[in-house]
C-alpha positions as CSV (number, residue, x, y, z in Angstrom):
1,X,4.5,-12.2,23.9
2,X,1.3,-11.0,22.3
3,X,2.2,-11.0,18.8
4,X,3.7,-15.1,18.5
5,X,0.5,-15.8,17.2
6,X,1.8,-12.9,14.2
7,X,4.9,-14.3,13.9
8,X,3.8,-17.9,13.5
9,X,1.4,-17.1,10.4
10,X,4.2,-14.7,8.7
11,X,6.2,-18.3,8.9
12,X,3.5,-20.5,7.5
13,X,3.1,-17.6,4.8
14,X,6.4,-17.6,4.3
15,X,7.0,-21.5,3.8
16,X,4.1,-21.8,1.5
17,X,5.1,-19.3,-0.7
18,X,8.3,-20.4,-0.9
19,X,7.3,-24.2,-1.7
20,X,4.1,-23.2,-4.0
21,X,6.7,-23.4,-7.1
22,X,7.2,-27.5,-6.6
23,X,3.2,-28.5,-5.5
């Protein structure tokens, strides 16, 4: 799998937009 690496930052992206509201 080339494209984990992708996946992996569309996840981090992912979870810090979805906890920015309670930092």
């Amino acid at each position: 799998m080339e494209n984990y690496k992708e996946l992996l930052e569309r996840a981090f992206k992912a979870m810090e937009n979805a906890y920015a509201p309670y930092s």
